[in-house]
N, C-alpha and C positions, 0 to 999 in steps of 0.2 A: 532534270527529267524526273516527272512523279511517275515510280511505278506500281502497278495494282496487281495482286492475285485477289482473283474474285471468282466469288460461289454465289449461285442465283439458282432459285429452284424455277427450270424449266416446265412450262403445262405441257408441251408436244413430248416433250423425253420423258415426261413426269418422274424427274429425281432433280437433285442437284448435282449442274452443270460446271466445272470451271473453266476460266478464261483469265488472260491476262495482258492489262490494260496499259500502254502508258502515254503521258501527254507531256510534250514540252513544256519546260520554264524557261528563266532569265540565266540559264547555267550559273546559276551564282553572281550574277553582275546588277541582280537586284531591279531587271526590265521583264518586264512580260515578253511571251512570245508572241510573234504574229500569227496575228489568228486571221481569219474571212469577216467580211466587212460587218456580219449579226454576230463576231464575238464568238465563232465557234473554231474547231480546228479541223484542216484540210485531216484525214485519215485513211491508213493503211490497213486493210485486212488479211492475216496472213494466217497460211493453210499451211500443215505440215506434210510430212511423207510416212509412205507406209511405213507401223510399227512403232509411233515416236506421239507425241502430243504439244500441245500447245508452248510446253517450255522449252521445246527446242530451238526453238528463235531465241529467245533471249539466252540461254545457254550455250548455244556453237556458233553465234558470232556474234560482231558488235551491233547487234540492233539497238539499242537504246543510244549508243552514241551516234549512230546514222537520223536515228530520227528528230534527236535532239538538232544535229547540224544545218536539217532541211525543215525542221519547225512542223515533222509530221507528227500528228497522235499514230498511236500503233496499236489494235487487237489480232492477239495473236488469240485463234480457237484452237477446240480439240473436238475432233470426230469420231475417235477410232480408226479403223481400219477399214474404211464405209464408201469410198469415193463422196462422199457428197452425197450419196442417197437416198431415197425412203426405201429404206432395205423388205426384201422379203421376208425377212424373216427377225430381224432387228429394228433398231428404232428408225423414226421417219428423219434423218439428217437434213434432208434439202429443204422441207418443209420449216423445221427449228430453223437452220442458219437465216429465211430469210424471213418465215413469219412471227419470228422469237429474239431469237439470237441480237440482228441488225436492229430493230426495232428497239429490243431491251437497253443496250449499249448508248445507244444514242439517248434514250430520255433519263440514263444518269449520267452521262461525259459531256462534257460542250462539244459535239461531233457534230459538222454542219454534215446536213443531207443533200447537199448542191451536188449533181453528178461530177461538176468538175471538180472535185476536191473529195472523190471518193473512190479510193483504190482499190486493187486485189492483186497479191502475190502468193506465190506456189514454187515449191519444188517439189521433184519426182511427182510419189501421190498427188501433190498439193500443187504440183502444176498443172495436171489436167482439171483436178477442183476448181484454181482460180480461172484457168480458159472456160470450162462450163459454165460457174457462175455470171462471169462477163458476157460470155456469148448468149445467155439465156434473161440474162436483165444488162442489157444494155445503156438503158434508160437509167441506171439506179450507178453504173460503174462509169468512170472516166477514160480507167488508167487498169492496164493488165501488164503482168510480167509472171513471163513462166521461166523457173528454173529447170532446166533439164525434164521437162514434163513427162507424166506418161499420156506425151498426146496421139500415139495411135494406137492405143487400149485393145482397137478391133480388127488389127494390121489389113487396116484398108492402102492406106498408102504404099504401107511395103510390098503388098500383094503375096505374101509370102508367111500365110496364118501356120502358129505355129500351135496345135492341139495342147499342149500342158498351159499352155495360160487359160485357157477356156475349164478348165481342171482345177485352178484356183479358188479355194472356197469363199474368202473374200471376193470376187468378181463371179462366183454365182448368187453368193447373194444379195448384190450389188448390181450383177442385169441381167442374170439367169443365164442363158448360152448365148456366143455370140450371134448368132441369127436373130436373136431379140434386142442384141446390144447395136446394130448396125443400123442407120437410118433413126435411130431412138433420140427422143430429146435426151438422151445422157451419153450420145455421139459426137465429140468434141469435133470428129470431120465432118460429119453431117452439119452440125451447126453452123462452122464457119462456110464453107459454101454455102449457107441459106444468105449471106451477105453477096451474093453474087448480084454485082448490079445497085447497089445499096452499102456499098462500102464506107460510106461517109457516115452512118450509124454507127461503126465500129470503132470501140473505146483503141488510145491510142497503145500500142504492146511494143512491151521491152520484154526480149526475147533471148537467154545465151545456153549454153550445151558446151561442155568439154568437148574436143575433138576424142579423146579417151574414153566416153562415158559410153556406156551400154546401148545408151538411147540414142545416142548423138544424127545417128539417121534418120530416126523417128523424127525428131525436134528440127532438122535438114528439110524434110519433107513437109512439116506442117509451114514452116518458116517462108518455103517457095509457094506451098499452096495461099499463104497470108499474102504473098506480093503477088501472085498472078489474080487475085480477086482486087487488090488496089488497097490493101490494108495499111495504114500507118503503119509502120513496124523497124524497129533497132534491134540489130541481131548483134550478138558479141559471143565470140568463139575461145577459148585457149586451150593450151596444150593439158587440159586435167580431166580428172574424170568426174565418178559420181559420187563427190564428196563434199560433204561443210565446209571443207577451206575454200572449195571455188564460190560457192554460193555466197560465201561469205563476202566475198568481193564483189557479185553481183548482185545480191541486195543493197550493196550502196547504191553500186550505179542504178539501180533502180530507183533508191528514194533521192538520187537527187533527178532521174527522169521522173518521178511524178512532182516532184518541186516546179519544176521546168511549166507542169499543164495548168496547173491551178491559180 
């Protein structure tokens, strides 16, 4: 496995961004890895969770060995504390990751841009990140997997809005109050119900949640609302909560679920 830390100066952030990049080889057996038929490689996009950045994937579990196994390249980004954003009051995130970031990445990695060979992972933060992103360019993603997500941001689902998250300064300036965040392109349940009827657009999602985790209901409820609209979807459940050692397990089984599409 080649791994990359890399620094590129952003025009949308206008500073230098980093990222870290990596691509299979012949694990020492002196073969190339299999790439897609133009020579590039299937790729994983990986979102972090609040408080943390791009090195946390390779630092709190075995990604480079998972990806090396299943012959996926891997970027993992860093946003901050942003959801995915064009913050109000900080920089434009959703605009960078997808008219900067994906674009930049790919004209110096051999990353095919075939949707089927082009994924997104998330935990907590970074699983409502990667749901948005997929659900919002569909066309661009294959393959979704949400860790323990924060996918009902706007406790639509739960029906049961609890005022201090709406109090969070990170989620005002990421979607101002939730009456603005509801129904919003940056409503992860709004979105996937706009597949109602049109489910066969939807990239395929590898889905799991600790039975212990905080959110484990939230991610219950997006997971039945993903099957009551017809969505692909592999859900996997254990007795943990909302920790790296699970995720850690479930981003395998994720990279060998996106092995599986490509």
């Amino acid at each position: 496995m080649a791994e990359f830390e890399c620094r590129y100066y952003s025009r949308v952030l206008a500073r230098n961004v980093v990222f870290y990049a990596m691509l299979p080889d012949g694990g020492g057996s002196g073969e190339e890895a299999p790439r897609c038929p133009e020579g590039r490689f299937p790729t994983v996009f990986l979102l972090h969770g609040g408080l943390e950045d791009c090195f946390a994937w390779p630092q709190k579990t075995s990604l480079v060995r998972y990806a090396q196994r299943y012959g996926l390249a891997a970027v993992a980004v860093s946003y901050e504390n942003s959801y995915l954003t064009d913050l109000r009051t900080g920089s434009d995130y959703w605009t960078w990751i997808n008219d900067d970031l994906i674009p930049y990445v790919r004209s110096v990695f051999p990353l095919s841009a075939r949707r089927a060979d082009t994924f997104v992972a998330g935990a907590s933060m970074g699983g409502y990140c990667a749901a948005k992103l997929a659900l919002r360019r569909p066309d661009t993603f294959g393959g979704l997997a949400i860790l323990s997500g924060a996918v009902d941001s706007g406790d639509e689902l739960k029906g049961t809005p609890d005022p201090m998250n709406y109090r969070n300064p990170f989620f005002i300036d990421a979607f101002g109050s939730r009456e603005q965040y509801l129904g919003s392109e940056n409503d992860v349940v709004a979105l996937l119900r706009s597949f109602e009827g049109r489910a066969e657009e939807l990239p395929k999602i590898y889905h799991c949640c600790g039975t212990k985790d905080k959110l484990y209901r939230d991610n219950t409820l997006y997971r039945d609302l993903a099957l009551a609209i017809g969505a692909d979807i592999t859900w996997e459940e254990a007795e943990e909560g909302h920790t790296w050692e699970f995720w850690d397990i479930c981003i395998q089984h994720a990279m060998e679920f996106f092995s599986a599409i490509h």
